[in-house]
C-alpha positions, -999 to 999 in steps of 0.1 A, spaced: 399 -464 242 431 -468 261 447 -501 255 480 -517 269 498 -540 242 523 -562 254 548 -580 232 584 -587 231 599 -563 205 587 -539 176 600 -558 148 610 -539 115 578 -550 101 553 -540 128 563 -501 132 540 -493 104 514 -516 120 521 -505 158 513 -469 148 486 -478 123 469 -490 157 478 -459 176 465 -435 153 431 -452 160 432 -460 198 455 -445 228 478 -473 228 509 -481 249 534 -505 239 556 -528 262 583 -544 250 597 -571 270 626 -584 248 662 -579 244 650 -594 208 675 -627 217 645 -650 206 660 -682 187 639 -672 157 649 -640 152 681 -629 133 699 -605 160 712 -584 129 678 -570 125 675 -554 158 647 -536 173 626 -509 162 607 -478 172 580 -457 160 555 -427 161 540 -441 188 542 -445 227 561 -474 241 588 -483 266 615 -513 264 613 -529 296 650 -544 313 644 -578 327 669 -607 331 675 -640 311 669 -674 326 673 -703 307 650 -690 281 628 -670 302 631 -635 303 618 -618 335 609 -585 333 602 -572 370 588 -537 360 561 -553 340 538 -557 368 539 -528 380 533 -510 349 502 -534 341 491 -528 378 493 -492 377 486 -482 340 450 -464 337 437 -493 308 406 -502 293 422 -536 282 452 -558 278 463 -571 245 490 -604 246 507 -620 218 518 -652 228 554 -651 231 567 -645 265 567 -674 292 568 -645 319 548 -620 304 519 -636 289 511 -653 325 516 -622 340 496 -600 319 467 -620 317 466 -630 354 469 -590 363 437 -587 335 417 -609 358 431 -592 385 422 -552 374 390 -570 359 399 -557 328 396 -573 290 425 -595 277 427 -603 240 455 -628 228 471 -626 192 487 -651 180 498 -670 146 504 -708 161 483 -730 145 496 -760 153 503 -781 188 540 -775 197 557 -805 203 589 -798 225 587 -811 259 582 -777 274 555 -771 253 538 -805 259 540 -796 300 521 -761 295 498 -773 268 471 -774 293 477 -735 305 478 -724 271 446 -743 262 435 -723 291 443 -691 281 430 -696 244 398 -707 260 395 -682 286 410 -650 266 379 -624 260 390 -625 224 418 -636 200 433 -618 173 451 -642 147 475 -645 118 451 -658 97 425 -681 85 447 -714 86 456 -702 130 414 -695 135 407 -729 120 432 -746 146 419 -725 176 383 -740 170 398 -770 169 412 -768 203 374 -758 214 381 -719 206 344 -703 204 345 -690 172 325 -655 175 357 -647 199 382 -655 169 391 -621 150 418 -625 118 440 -601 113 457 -609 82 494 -608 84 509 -579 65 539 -555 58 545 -516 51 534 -531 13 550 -491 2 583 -499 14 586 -530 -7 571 -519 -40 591 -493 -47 606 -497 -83 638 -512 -85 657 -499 -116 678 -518 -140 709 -507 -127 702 -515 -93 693 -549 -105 725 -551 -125 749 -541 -96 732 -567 -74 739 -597 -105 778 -582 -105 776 -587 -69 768 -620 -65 787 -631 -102 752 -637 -117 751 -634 -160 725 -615 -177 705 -644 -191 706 -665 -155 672 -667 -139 676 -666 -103 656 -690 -75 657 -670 -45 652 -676 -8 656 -651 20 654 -655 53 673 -680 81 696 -703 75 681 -728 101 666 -764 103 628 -755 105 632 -738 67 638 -772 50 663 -758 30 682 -790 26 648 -805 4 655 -769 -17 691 -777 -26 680 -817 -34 654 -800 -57 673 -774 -70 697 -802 -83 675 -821 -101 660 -789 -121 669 -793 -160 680 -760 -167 712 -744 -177 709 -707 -168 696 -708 -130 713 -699 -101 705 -706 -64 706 -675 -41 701 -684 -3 705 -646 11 706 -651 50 726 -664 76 720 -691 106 732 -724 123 731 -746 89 753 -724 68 781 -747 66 762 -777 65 743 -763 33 773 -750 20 787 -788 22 754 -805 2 763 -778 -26 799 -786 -29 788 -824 -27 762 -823 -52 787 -801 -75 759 -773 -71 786 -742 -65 788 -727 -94 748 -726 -97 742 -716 -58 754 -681 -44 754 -679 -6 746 -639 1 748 -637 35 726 -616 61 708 -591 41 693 -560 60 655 -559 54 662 -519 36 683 -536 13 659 -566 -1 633 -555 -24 663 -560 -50 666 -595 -45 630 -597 -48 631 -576 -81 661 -599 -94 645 -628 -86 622 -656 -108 604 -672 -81 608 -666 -45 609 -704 -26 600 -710 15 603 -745 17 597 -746 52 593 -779 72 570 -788 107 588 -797 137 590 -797 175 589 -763 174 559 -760 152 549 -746 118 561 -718 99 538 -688 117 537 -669 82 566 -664 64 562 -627 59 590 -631 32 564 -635 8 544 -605 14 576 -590 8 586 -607 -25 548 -605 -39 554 -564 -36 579 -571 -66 554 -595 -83 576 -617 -73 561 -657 -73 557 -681 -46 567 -716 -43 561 -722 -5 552 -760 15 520 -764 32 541 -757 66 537 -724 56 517 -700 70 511 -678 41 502 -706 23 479 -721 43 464 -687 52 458 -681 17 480 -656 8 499 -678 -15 471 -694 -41 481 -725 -56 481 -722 -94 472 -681 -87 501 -664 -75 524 -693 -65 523 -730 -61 521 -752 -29 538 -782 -30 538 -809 1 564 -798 27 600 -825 24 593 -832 -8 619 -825 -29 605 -842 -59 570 -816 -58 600 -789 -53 615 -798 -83 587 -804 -100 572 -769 -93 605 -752 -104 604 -767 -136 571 -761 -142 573 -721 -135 608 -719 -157 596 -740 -186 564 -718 -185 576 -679 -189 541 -670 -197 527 -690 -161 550 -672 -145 544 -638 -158 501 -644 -151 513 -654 -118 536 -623 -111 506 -596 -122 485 -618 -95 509 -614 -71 510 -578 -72 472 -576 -69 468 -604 -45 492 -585 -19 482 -551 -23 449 -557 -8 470 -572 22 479 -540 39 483 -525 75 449 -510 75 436 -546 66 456 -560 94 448 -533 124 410 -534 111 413 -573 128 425 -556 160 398 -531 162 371 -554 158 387 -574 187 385 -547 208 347 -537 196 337 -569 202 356 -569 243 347 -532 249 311 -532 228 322 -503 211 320 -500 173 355 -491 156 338 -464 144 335 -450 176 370 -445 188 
């Protein structure tokens, strides 16, 4: 089966997943970023793998990135079918139009599952409803994004989860004791300090402001606060710490290369995504916690999550999901893990199992039963 997969970049997280995919089907990738998304942090870059792809040039405007040489490449490409994610105000038009056009298959993927709210989003609500509705199949994040989809009038036999995962070997290698140890000398962390850890952007959407407010009000005298990432609210979080007289409990670690976190994770108590819904929607996934749960690493994430919601994170399981700006459910969930070393060691073994079922295969499997169900081939057959 040939199949033409258009998406802005190859993350760091989807090589293993792009040639997972290619090892199965005669795949071509086109990449139609120059990975200046807001969301993403610029430091990670863009990736390549054992696969075929090309990185297409286009120009910026406003926010939209045209890249000219994508029609012509979907035109002229020998495919069996198209495959969208949903990014792209450019491309995913212009893929799915030139799908109808060649009379070929078009699946979407996507991990929205909620109505965006800004006032771009609110004019092309109606094309996007469209495209859900009209897509020959859709390939999803998760169960929380199909539940959303059939809520917007998605038919549900055309609804294919692909559950969202990462290269799981990369991030449960074993950390030793001495890597461990030169990471506390590195961020001036004692030997009996239990460490609340959050990783990611340092931006609005991640609610990190209700962390800090619950972080405060934890009764405990050997935590410290690691926020390892950079972004837009740095100085502002930096200023509730100093105000609160958090500093010498909260570390900020800066940008931290994705090769360089399973550490953090190994260091850390309990891993926290506090994330919060806004005009730009819910938090997708949070793939932060596949990551951390490689190290058996706990979750406290909001119910803006997407891992949460999607049911990677199991309340009272592996984690605990509290009610998103709520620093008082924050605090309260903190406490309760570090006042219970035995809870949080059940839930640490659970982590480790829950996650290592959520693999690459898992994920791709979603995607090739997308495509049996638009080709009617079995994903046995190719």
């Amino acid at each position: 089966m040939r199949v033409t997969f258009v998406t802005n970049l190859c993350p760091h997280y989807r090589v293993r997943t792009f040639e997972t995919l290619a090892a199965y089907h005669s795949v071509t990738y086109y990449f139609f970023s120059a990975g200046e998304e807001w969301y993403w942090q610029q430091q990670h870059g863009s990736r390549t793998g054992n696969f075929s792809y090309e990185y297409l040039r286009g120009i910026r405007l406003g926010r939209t990135r045209i890249t000219p040489t994508l029609v012509s490449k979907l035109l002229l490409k020998p495919t069996d079918v198209f495959v969208k994610c949903i990014n792209g105000r450019f491309a995913l038009p212009v893929t799915y139009l030139i799908a109808r056009l060649r009379k070929k298959p078009f699946v979407l993927w996507t991990g929205i599952w909620t109505t965006l709210q800004t006032p771009f989003h609110r004019v092309i609500f109606p094309l996007t409803r469209y495209i859900y509705s009209h897509a020959d199949a859709v390939v999803v994040y998760g169960e929380h994004v199909k539940k959303y989809l059939l809520s917007q009038g998605v038919a549900q036999e055309k609804i294919f989860v692909a559950a969202h995962a990462v290269d799981n070997p990369r991030y449960s290698i074993v950390v030793s004791e001495v890597e461990r140890q030169r990471l506390r000398d590195k961020l001036s962390i004692g030997p009996d300090q239990r460490v609340v850890l959050y990783v990611g952007r340092l931006e609005p959407n991640k609610g990190l402001q209700y962390l800090i407010d619950a972080f405060h009000q934890v009764k405990s005298d050997n935590i410290v606060l690691v926020l390892a990432g950079d972004g837009a609210e740095k100085k502002q979080l930096q200023e509730r710490v100093a105000s609160l007289g958090m500093t010498p409990k909260a570390r900020f670690a800066n940008y931290v290369a994705p090769e360089e976190t399973p550490p953090y994770y190994s260091l850390a108590y309990v891993l926290v995504l506090p994330s919060i819904t806004t005009t730009i929607g819910k938090e997708t996934w949070g793939l932060v916690v596949n990551e951390a749960m490689n190290q058996g690493c706990p979750v406290v994430a909001t119910d803006a999550v997407g891992a949460a919601a999607g049911g990677l994170v199991n309340d009272n399981i592996n984690g605990l999901v509290v009610p998103e700006r709520d620093p008082g459910a924050l605090t309260a969930a903190l406490q309760r893990l570090l006042d219970q070393p035995d809870l949080r060691q059940r839930m640490s073994q659970n982590s480790r199992e829950t996650v290592a079922d959520w693999d690459n295969e898992h994920m791709v499997l979603g995607f090739r039963k997308a495509l049996e169900h638009v080709m009617g081939k079995s994903v046995t057959d190719s």
